[in-house]
C-alpha positions as CSV (number, residue, x, y, z in Angstrom):
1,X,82.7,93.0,97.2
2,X,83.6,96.3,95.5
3,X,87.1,96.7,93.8
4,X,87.2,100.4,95.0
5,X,86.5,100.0,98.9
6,X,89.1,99.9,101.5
7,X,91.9,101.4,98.9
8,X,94.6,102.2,101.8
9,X,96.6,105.4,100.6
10,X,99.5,105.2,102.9
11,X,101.0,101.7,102.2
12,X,104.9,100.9,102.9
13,X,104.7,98.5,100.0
14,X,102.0,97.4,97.1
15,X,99.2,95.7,98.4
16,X,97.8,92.1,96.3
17,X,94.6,90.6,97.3
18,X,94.2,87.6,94.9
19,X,90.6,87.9,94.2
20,X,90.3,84.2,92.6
21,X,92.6,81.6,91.2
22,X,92.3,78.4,89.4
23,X,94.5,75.8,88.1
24,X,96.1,77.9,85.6
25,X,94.2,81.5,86.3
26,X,95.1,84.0,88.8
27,X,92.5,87.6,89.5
28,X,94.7,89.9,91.8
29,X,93.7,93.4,93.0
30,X,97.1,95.5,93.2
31,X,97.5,98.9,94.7
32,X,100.4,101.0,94.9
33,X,100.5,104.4,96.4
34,X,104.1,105.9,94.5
35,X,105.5,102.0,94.5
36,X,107.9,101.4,92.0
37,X,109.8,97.8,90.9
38,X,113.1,97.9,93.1
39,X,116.5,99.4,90.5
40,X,117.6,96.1,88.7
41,X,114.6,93.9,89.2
42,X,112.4,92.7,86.4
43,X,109.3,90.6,86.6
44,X,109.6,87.7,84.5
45,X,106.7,85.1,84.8
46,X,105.8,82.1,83.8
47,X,102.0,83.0,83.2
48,X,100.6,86.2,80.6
49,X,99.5,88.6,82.2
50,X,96.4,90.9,81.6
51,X,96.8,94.1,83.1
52,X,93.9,96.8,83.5
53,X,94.5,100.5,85.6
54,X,91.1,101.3,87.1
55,X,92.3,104.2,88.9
56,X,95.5,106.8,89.0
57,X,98.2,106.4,86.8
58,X,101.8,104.4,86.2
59,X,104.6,103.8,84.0
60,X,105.9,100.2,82.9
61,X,109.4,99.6,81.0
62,X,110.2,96.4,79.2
63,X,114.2,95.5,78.9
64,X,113.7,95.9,75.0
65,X,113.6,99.6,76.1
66,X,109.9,100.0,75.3
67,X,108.2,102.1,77.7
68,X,104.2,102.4,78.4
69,X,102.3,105.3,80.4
70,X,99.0,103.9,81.7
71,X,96.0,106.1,82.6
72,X,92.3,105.4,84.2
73,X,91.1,102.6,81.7
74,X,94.4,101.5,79.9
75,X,95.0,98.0,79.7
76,X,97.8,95.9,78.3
77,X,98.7,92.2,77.2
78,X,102.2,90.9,78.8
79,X,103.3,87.7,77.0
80,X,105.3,85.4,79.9
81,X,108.7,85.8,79.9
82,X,108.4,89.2,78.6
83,X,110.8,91.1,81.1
84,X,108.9,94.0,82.6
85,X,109.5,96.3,86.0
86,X,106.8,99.0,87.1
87,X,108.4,102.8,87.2
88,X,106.0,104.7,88.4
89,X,102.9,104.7,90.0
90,X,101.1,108.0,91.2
91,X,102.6,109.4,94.6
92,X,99.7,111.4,96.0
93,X,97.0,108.7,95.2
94,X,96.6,104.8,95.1
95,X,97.2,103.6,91.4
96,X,94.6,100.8,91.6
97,X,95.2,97.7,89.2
98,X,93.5,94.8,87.9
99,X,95.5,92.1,86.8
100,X,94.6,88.5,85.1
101,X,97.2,85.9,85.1
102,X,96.9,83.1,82.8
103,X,98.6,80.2,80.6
C-alpha cells in the first residue's frame, strides 16, 4: 500500500482510513479537499495525537488562541485534551495527513 494512491479530490467530507490500530495506538490516513472543523466544534480527545502533512497545506487553531499554518512536511504534537479545530485545508487540492494517535 502507497499513502499517496487513490487520493480522491472531490470529497463531500474528509476521508479517514485507519491504517492500523492497537490497544492504545491508532495510524489514520486523513484527506481533506477545502474541509474545515464545523464553526463552534473543537476536537478534544482522550489520546495525543501526532500529526504529519505529507501533502498541501492547512491551518489548525487551539482555544488558547494559538494558531498553526502547516505546509508539505510539518508535523505537530497535540497533547489530549488540548482543544483544537482544523481551519483550513487547501481548496483546489487534497491536504493529505498522517496522524498517530496514542496514550
Amino acid at each position: 500500500m502507497n499513502l499517496f494512491d487513490d487520493v480522491p479530490s472531490d470529497l463531500p467530507s474528509e476521508l479517514v482510513d485507519v491504517l492500523a490500530e492497537g490497544q492504545s495506538v491508532r495510524i489514520e490516513r486523513i484527506v481533506s479537499t477545502g474541509h474545515k472543523t464545523e464553526p463552534g466544534t473543537w476536537y478534544d480527545q482522550e489520546q495525543t495525537e501526532w500529526v504529519v502533512v505529507l501533502r498541501g497545506e492547512a491551518k489548525l487553531s487551539f482555544d488558547d488562541g494559538e494558531i498553526t499554518t502547516m505546509k508539505t512536511g510539518d508535523h505537530i504534537l497535540i497533547p489530549a485534551h488540548r482543544r483544537h479545530r482544523v481551519e483550513w485545508t487547501t481548496p483546489n487540492e487534497p491536504t493529505l495527513w498522517l496522524a498517530v494517535f496514542f496514550d
